[in-house]
C-alpha positions as semicolon CSV with decimal commas, in nm:
position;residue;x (nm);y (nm);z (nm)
1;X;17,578;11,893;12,463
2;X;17,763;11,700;12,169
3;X;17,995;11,423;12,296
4;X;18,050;11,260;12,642
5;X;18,009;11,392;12,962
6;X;18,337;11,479;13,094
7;X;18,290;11,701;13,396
8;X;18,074;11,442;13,604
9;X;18,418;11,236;13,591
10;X;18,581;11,422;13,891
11;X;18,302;11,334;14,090
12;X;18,326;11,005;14,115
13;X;18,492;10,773;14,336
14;X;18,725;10,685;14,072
15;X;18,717;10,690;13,698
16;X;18,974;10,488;13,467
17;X;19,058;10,549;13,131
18;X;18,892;10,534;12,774
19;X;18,567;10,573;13,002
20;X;18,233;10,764;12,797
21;X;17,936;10,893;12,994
22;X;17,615;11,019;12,861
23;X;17,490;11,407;12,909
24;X;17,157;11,307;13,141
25;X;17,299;11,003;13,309
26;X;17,220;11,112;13,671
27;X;17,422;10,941;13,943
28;X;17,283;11,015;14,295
29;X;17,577;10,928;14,483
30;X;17,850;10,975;14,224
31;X;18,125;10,950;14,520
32;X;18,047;10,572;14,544
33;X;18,093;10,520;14,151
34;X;18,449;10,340;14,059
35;X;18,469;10,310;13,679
36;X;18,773;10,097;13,584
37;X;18,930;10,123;13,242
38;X;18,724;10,107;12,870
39;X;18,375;10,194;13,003
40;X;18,101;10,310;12,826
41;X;17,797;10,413;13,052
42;X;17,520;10,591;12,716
43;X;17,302;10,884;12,800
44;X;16,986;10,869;12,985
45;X;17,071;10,625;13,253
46;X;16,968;10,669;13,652
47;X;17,199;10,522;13,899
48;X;17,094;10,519;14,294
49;X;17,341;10,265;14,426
50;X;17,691;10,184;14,466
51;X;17,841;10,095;14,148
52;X;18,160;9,891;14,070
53;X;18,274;9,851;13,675
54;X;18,536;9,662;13,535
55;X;18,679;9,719;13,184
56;X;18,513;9,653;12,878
57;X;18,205;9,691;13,001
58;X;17,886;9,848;12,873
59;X;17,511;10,012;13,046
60;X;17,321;10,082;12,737
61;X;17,087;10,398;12,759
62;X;16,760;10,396;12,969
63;X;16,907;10,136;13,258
64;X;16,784;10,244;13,622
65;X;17,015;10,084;13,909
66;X;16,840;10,163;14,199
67;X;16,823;10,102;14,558
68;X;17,045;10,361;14,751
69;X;17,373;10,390;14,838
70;X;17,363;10,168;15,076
71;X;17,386;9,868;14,831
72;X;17,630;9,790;14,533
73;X;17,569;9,690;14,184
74;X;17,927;9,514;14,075
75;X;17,974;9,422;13,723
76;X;18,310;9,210;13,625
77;X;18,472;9,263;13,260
78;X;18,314;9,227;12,906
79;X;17,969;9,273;13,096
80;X;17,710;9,438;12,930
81;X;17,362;9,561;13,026
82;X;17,111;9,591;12,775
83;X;16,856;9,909;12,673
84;X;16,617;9,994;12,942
85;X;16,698;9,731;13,152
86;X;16,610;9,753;13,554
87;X;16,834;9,628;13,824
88;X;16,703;9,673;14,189
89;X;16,890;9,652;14,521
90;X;16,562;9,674;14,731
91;X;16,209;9,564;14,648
92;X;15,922;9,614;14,862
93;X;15,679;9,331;14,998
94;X;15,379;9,355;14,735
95;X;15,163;9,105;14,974
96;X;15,011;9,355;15,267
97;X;15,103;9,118;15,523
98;X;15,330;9,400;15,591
99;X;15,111;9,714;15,553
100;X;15,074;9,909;15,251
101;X;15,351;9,923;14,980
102;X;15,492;10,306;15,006
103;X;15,854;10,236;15,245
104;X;15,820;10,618;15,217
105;X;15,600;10,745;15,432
106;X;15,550;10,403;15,585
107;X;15,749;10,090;15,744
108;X;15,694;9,813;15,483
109;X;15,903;9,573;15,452
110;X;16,188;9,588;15,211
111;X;16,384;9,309;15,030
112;X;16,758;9,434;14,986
113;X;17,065;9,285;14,867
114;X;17,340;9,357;14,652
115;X;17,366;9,282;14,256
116;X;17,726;9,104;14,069
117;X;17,747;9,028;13,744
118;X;18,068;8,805;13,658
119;X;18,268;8,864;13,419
120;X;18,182;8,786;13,057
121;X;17,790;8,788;13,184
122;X;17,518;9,024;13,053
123;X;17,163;9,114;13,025
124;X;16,984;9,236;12,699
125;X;16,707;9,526;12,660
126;X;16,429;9,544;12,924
127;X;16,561;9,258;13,142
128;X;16,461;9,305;13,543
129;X;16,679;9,185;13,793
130;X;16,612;9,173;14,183
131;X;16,774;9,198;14,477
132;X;17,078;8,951;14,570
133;X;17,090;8,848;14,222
134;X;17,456;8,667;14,125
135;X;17,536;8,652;13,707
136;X;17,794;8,402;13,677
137;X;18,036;8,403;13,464
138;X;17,976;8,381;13,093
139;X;17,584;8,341;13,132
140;X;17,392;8,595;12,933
141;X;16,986;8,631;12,968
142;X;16,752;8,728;12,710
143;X;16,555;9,058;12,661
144;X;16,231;9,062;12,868
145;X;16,349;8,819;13,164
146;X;16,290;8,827;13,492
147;X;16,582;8,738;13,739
148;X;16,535;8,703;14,080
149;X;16,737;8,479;14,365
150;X;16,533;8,135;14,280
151;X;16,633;8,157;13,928
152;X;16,880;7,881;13,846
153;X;17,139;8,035;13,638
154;X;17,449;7,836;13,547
155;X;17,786;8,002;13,405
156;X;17,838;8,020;12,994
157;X;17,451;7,966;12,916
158;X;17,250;8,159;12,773
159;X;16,872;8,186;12,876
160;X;16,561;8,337;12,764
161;X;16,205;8,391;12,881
162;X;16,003;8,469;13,197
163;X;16,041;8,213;13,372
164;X;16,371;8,210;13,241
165;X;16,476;7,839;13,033
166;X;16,837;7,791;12,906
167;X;16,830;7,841;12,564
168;X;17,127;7,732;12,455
169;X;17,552;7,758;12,608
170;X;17,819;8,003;12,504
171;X;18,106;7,947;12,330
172;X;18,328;8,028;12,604
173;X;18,673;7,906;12,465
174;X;18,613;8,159;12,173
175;X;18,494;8,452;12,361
176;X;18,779;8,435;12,604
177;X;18,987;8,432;12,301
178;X;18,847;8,725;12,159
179;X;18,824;8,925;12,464
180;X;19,227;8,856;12,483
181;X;19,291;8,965;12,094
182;X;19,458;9,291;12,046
183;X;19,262;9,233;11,646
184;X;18,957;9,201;11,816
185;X;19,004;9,544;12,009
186;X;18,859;9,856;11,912
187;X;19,093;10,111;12,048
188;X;18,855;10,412;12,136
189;X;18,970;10,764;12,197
């Protein structure tokens, strides 16, 4: 089991290029999976939805992106999402107005929506993000946030905490530069 994983390739709904996939990444619907070009998804990852990828973009190990098939996790170019980090297309109603939280073997209610990143947007280690969740473009968030649809999230900042705060912008002229530098480029085979 030394290298990348490349049988699970043919079964996906499409696979680019320069793309690397983990031995134990599980994909549960692997036929709704379109990798673009220069993706790296690491080992150990669980993926229940849809998923869209762009190039240059990265799903560290541990990530769970989950919610069935029925929704879609899209991530843009030069995305990244950090160690262990959760995304979820569906989240139950915690509050018992609806009955008891199990939606499987009972009728709670359920909270779904689909999850895009834009491109040059990430999240770092252990970040949760919920359903109908936008990234914009060039905004990053800090390891151990909590993103959810009231968060107010603005493009090229980066922010931190739970509730999340903007830290601080990006440098967007000079990542846009990079990202468009053949120097820059590591060419991966």
């Amino acid at each position: 089991m030394i290298g990348w994983n490349e049988e699970i390739k043919e079964h996906l709904g499409s696979c680019g290029k320069n793309v690397f996939i983990g031995h134990n990444t599980i994909f549960t619907n692997p036929s709704e999976v379109y990798l673009a070009d220069n993706v790296r998804i690491d080992p150990f990852c669980l993926i229940t939805t849809a998923l869209e990828v762009n190039s240059y973009t990265q799903i560290c190990s541990h990530v769970v992106i989950g919610g069935g098939k029925q929704h879609k996790v899209s991530l843009g170019k030069w995305n990244f999402i950090g160690y262990g980090s959760k995304l979820f297309c569906a989240s139950e109603d915690y509050s018992g107005e609806e009955g008891p939280v199990n939606e499987f073997w009972g009728g709670n209610k359920i909270y779904r929506g689909n999850i895009t990143f834009k491109d040059y947007s990430g999240i770092a280690s252990d970040v949760m993000v919920f359903p109908k969740v936008v990234i914009p473009e060039g905004c990053t968030v800090g390891a151990k946030s909590f993103i959810y649809t009231k968060n107010d999230l603005k493009s090229w900042g980066v922010y931190l905490g739970n509730p999340v705060k903007l830290h601080k912008p990006r440098n967007k002229e000079n990542i846009i530069r990079l990202s468009n530098d053949p120097k820059f480029l590591k060419q991966k085979q």
